[in-house]
C-alpha positions, 0 to 999 in steps of 0.5 A: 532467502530475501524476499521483498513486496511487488510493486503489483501488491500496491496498485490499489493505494497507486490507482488511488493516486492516479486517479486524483491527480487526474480528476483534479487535471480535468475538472477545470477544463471543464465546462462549469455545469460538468465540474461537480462530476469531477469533483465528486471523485474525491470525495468517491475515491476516499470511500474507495479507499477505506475498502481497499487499506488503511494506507489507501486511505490515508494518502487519499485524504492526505492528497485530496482534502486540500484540493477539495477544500481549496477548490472553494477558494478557487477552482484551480486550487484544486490543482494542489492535488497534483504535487501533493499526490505526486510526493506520495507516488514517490515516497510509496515507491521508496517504502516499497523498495526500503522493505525487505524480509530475510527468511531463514531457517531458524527466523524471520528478519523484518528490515525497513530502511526508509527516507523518516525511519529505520528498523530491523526487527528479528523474530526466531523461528520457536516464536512462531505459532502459525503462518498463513498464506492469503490470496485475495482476488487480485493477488490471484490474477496478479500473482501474488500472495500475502503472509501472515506470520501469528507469533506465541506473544499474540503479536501478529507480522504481515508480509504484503505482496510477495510473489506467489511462488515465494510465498509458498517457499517460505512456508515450506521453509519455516513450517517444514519442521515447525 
């Protein structure tokens, strides 16, 4: 059984995106006494962030400290935003669609083949010593559910955003006998 990450799994690190890419369209449009607002959203979506993922978080600063910082340069600097918010749209929907997890009966075979890297790790089935089946909030209304495999070495696999019905297969699959 192949299971892969939904796009739906992501919005959190998308909207982030989005949301800078818009605030820093609309900043120069506006009047001066009216900027600082949309200035402030940077700085208001890296703190988002830090509470939605580390990865949030990450293209958050990445997209957004040069246009903040340029902005005191000039404010249509902050336009710099744009391409770079723009690349990471892409380069997250390529990571998405580069993961894929094969379940087995007797493992689990974690494949990323994306643009910088490329890896396969395989991890047999008596390595296992717990799998959890998490749902948070938006998981719940969006459908899908996040796997947490613990292995016997400490070492710890997470599988983000598979579909809920997935999730529950593969649980039964490799706790069925485990």
């Amino acid at each position: 059984m192949e299971v892969k990450p939904t796009v739906k799994a992501y919005l959190g690190e998308i909207a982030i995106l989005i949301l800078s890419i818009l605030g820093s369209i609309a900043a120069p449009l506006f009047p001066q006494q009216y900027q600082w607002f949309w200035y402030a959203i940077p700085i208001a979506l890296i703190i988002i962030s830090f509470f939605i993922s580390k990865r949030a978080f990450v293209l958050a600063l990445i997209a957004l400290v040069p246009g903040a910082v340029g902005y005191y340069f000039s404010k249509y600097f902050a336009m710099v935003t744009i391409p770079i918010a723009l690349v990471e749209l892409y380069l997250l929907f390529k990571y998405i669609s580069s993961i894929r997890y094969i379940i087995k009966e007797d493992g689990v075979t974690v494949s990323v083949d994306f643009i910088f890297m490329s890896s396969t790790r395989t991890i047999p089935k008596d390595s296992i010593s717990e799998l959890q089946v998490n749902t948070g909030p938006l998981g719940k209304i969006l459908g899908y559910a996040d796997i947490e495999i613990k292995l016997k070495n400490k070492g710890e696999i997470k599988i983000d955003g598979v579909p809920k019905d997935a999730a529950d297969k593969v649980r039964k699959m490799l706790i069925g006998s485990a």
